[in-house]
N, C-alpha and C positions, 0 to 999 in steps of 0.2 A: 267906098267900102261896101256901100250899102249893094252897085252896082257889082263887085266882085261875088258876094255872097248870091245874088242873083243868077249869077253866071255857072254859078258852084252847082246851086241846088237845082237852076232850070236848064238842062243842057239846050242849044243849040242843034239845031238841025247837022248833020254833017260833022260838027266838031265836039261830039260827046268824048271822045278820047282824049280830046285837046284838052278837055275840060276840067275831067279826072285826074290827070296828070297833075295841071296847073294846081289844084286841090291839095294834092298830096303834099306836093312843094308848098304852099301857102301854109300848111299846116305844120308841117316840119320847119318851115321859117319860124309860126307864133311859138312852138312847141322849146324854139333853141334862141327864143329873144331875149328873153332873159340872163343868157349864158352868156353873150354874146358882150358884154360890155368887162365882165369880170376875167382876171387873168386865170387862164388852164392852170396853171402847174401852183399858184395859189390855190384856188376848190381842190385841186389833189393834195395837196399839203394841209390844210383845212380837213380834210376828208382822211384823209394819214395817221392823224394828231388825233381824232376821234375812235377810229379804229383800234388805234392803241390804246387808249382809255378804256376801252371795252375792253381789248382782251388782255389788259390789265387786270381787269375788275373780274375777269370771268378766271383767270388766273390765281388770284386772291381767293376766290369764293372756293374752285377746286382744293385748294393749298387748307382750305379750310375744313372741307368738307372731308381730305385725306384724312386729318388729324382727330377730327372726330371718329372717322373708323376706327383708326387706330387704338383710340382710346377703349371705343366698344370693343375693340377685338381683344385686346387687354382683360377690359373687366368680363367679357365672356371667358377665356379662358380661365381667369381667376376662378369664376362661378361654375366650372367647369372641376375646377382640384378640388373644388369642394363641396360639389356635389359626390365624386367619387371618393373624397374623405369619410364625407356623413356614409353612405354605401357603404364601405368596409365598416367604418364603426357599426352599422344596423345587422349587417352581417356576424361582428361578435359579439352584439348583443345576442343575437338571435342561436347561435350557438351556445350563448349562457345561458339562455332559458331554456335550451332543449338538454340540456345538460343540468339543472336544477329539476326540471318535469321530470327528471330519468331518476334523479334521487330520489326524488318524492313519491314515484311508485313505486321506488325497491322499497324504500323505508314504509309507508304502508302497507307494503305485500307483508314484508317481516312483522309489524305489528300483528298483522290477523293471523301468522303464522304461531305467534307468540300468547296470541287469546288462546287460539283453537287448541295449542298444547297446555294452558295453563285450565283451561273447561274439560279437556281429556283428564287432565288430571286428578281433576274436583271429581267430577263424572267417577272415576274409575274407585276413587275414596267412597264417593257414594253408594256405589254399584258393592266394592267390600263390604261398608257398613251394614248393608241389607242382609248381603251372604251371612257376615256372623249373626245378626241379629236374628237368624231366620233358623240355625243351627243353633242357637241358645237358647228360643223359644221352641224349637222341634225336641232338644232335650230336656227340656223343662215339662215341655208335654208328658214324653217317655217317663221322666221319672215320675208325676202324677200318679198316671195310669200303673206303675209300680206298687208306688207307693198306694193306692187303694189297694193293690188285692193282697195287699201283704197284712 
């Protein structure tokens, strides 16, 4: 052996080709010695038997990984009708508030509508009471001034 490896790694004069060759071959012999005792179409049926375990199992695993989709795709659409549930309901919320904010400044406007006529009113009572006060005193004068030179 020792003599073959010798021959491998130190070529000969002349028969470097020879040599390489024989290599190749020698190596492809240790490379398939193994094999060599065991029946072909046993390692292939061995080899078959594994195969299918595998894509059994990778089968299984898809088959599983489908169902999980499915399941998210499920609960996303669910969370999907209900997100656009909540949306409409925000939406008539949102319409009853602008529809309460609209009462609430008519009803204010009408209130200070209702000051400013009920202060016109006072105002206007006031502004008479002066008038007469002013004509009862003016003649109260008048008749004084009468009344002295008479």
């Amino acid at each position: 052996m020792e003599k073959q490896q010798d021959e491998i790694f130190l070529p000969v004069e002349g028969n470097g080709k020879k040599n390489l060759v024989q290599s190749a071959k020698d190596f492809m012999a240790g490379a398939l010695s193994p094999l060599k005792g065991k029946d072909l179409s046993q390692m292939v049926e061995g080899f078959t038997s594994e195969m299918t375990l595998v894509a059994e199992g990778l089968s299984e695993d898809q088959l599983r990984l489908q169902q999980q989709q499915d399941r998210m795709d499920g609960q996303l659409t669910e969370a999907e009708a209900q997100l656009a549930q909540a949306r409409e309901e925000i939406r008539e919320l949102q319409k009853q508030v602008s529809a309460l904010e609209d009462r609430l400044a008519k009803a204010e406007k009408e209130k200070k509508e209702k000051k400013l006529k009920k202060t016109e009113g006072f105002t206007a009572l006031i502004r008479q009471a002066t008038w007469l006060a002013a004509i009862i005193a003016g003649a109260w004068v008048i008749v004084t001034i009468i009344n002295l030179f008479k």
